[in-house]
C-alpha positions in Angstrom: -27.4 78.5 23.0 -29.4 75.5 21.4 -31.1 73.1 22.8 -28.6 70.1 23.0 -25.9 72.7 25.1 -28.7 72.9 27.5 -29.4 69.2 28.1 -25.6 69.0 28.3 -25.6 71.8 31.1 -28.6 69.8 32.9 -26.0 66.2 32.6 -23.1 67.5 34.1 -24.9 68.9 36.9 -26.9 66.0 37.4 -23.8 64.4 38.0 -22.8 66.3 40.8 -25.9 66.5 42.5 -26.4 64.2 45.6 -28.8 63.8 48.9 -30.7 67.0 47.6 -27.6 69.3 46.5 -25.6 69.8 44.3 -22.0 70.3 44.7 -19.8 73.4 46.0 -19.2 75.7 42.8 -21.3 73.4 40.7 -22.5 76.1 38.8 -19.6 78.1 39.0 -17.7 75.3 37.2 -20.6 74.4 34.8 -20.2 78.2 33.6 -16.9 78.0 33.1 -17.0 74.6 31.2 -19.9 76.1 28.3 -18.5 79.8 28.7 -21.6 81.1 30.0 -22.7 83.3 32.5 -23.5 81.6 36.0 -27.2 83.1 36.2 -27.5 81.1 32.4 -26.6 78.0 34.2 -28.6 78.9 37.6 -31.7 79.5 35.7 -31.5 76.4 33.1 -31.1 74.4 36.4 -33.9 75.7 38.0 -36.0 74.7 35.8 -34.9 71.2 35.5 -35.0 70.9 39.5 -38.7 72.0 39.3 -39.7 69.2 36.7 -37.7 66.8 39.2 -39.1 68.0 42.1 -43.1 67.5 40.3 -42.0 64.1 39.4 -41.8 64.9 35.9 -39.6 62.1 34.3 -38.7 64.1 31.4 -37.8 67.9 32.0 -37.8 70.2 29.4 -35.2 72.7 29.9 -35.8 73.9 25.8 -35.7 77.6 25.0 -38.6 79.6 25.5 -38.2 81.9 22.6 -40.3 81.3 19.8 -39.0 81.4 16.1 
């Protein structure tokens, strides 16, 4: 998955999240729309949520593998 597919990911479900959630099957739908597996999504989001919730104006949601 590069990088850009995982900004996309952290877009659409920016768009659906509101007053602190995100939407019913959110996830579910995200997986379906990139043909990935749900934990993929649930773990790219989790990582953009915690660079939101430090007030981090950019969040880096990049791969962690190196090379």
């Amino acid at each position: 998955m590069t990088n850009e597919q995982r900004q996309a990911i952290v877009h659409s479900l920016i768009l659906q999240y509101s007053e602190g959630k995100s939407k019913k099957n959110a996830i579910s739908d995200a997986a379906a729309t990139f043909n990935v597996h749900q934990k993929t999504i649930s773990v790219i989001w989790n990582r953009a949520k915690a660079a939101f919730d430090s007030n981090d104006m950019v969040c880096n949601v990049d791969s962690l593998k190196k090379g």
